[in-house]
N, C-alpha and C positions, 0 to 999 in steps of 0.2 A: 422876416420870419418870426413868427411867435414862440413865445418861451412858455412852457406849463411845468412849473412846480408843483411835485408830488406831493400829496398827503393820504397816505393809504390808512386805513381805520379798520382795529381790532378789537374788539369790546372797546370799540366807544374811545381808543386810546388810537395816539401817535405810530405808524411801528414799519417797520419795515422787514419783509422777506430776502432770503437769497434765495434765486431762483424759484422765487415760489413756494418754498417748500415751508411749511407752518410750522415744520419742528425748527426750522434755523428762524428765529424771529429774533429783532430787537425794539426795545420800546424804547419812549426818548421821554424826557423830561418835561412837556411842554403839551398843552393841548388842543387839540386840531383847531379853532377859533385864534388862541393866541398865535400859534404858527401861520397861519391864514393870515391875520393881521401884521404881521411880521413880513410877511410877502408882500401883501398892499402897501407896504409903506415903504417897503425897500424899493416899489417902483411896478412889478408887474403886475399886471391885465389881468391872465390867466390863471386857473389852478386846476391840477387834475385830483380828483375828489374819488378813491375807490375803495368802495364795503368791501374790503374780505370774507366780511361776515356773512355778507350777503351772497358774495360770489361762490362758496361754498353751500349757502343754504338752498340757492336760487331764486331766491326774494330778497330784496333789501330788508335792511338791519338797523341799518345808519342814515335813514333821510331826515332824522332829528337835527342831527349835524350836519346834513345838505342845510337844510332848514336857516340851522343857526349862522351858516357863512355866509348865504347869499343875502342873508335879513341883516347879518350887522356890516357888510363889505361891499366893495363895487366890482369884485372880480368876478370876470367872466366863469363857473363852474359847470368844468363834461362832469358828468359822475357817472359810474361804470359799478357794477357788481350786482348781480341779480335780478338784471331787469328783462323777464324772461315771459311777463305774461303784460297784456294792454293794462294792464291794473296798477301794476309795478311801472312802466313805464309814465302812467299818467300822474302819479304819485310824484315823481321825481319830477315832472316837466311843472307841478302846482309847488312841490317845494323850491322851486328857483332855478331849478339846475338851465345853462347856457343851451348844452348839446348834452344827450343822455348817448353814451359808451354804452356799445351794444356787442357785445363777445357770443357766447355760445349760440345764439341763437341767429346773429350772421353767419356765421359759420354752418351751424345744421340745418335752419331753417331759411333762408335769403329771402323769401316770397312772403313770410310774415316778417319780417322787417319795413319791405316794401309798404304793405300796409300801413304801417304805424307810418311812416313817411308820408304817404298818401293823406295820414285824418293831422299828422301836426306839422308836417312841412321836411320837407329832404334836406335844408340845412340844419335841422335841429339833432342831428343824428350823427353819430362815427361809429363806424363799423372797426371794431378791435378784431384784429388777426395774429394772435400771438403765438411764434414759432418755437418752437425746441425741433433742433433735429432735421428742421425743413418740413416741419410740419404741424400744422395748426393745432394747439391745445384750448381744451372747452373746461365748462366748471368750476372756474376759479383754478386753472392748470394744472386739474389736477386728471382729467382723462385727455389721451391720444385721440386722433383720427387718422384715417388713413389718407385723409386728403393733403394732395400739395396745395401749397398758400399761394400759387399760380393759378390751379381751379378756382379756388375760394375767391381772391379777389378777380379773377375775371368772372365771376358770376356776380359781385356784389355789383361793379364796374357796369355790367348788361344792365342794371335794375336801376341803373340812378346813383348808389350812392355813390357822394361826392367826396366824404372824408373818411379816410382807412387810418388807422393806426396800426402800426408794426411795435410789437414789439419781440426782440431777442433775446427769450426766457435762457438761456444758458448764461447771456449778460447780466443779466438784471441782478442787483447789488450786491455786483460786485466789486464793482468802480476798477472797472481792468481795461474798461476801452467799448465805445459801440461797432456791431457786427457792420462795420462800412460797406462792406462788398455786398450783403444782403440788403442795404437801400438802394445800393448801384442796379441794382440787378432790375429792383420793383420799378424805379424809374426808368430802367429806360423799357419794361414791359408795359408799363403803365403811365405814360408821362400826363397824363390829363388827369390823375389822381391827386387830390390832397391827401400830401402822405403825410403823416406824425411820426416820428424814429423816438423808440424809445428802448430802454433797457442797456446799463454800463455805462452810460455816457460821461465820461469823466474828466473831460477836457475843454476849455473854450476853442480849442484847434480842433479839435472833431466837431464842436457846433458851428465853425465857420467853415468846414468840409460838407457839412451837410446840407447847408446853406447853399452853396456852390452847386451841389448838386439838385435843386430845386424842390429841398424838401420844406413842407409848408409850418410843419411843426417840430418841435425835439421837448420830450419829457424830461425833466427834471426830479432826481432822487435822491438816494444817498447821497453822490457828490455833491451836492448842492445845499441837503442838511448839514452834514458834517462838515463844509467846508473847504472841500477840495476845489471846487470850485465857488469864485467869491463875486459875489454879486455885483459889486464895482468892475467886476471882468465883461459886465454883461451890458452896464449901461446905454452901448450901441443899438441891442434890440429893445430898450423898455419902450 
């Protein structure tokens, strides 16, 4: 299973939301490069890289700082937030990015995604699905729809893509536990998915439950900044 440590980017800074929400925000001492580096060293692969800035704008904000990780690091970087137009997309896949993190527009639009898969290849892409409520939020979570995350990814499912990330916006940094029953569910509707669980996850016993349950990735956040969970917990998956 692969492990992706978070780094979400607010003006250019460290920072972390609860649930999304922009007014509960915390920033951290440390800057997206050094924390990057700090990850590569501790041993992981991966990193997951998301503009808020962008995801609210609906263009990227921060591919300076895609930029700067993939040019000074060997980590693998999805980076997600505002890649809503082929523009924006082609942007991130020249500054370095591994897999570009596709949300709103998996979601609204599936059939141009498929495209963009079509001109740079179906691995280079994850289709974000991010629930509150059982139901997929767009925009940087900050609009509803009215679709269940059962339509959504069996529409993404019919087109090809191969990696969906979950995540459970009412989890998310919280560090209170990942919505288990909501992966259980995806799998076994979906079992030929690469799925990514992401949101709450606070414990090395729920990433070896998730594990179990053949899920292909788990994000890493606050528990992971802060130390709740310690990286020598993890050395199994480096």
């Amino acid at each position: 299973m692969n492990l992706f440590p978070a780094i979400d980017l607010l003006s250019g800074r460290v920072v972390r939301l609860r649930e999304g929400r922009f007014d509960e925000k915390k920033f951290y001492d440390v800057t997206p490069l050094e924390l990057a580096k700090r990850y590569e060293a501790e041993g992981f692969r991966h990193l997951h890289l998301v503009d808020l800035d962008g995801a609210r704008a609906g263009v990227p904000q921060n591919l300076e700082v895609l930029e700067e990780i993939t040019s000074a690091t060997t980590l693998h970087v999805d980076f997600g937030g505002g890649l809503r137009s082929p523009e924006a997309v082609e942007q991130a896949f020249f500054a370095g990015a591994w897999k570009m993190n596709v949300g709103s527009v998996a979601v609204r639009e599936p059939e141009l995604l498929r495209r963009w898969m079509m001109h740079l290849g179906e691995e280079r892409f994850i289709a974000a699905v991010d629930v509150r409520d059982g139901r997929p939020a767009v925009a940087g979570w900050q609009e509803d729809t009215d679709l269940s995350w059962e339509q959504v990814i069996s529409n993404l499912t019919e087109l090809g893509v191969q990696y969906i990330s979950v995540t459970a916006i009412r989890r998310d940094g919280n560090m209170q536990g990942a919505d288990l029953e909501l992966y259980r569910e995806i799998r076994r509707a979906f079992p030929e998915t690469q799925l990514i669980a992401s949101g709450g996850v606070a414990s090395v016993e729920e990433i070896e439950e998730l594990e179990g349950m053949g899920v292909w990735g788990v994000i890493l956040g606050k528990a992971l900044l802060e130390g709740q969970i310690k990286t020598e917990q993890l050395k199994k998956y480096m």
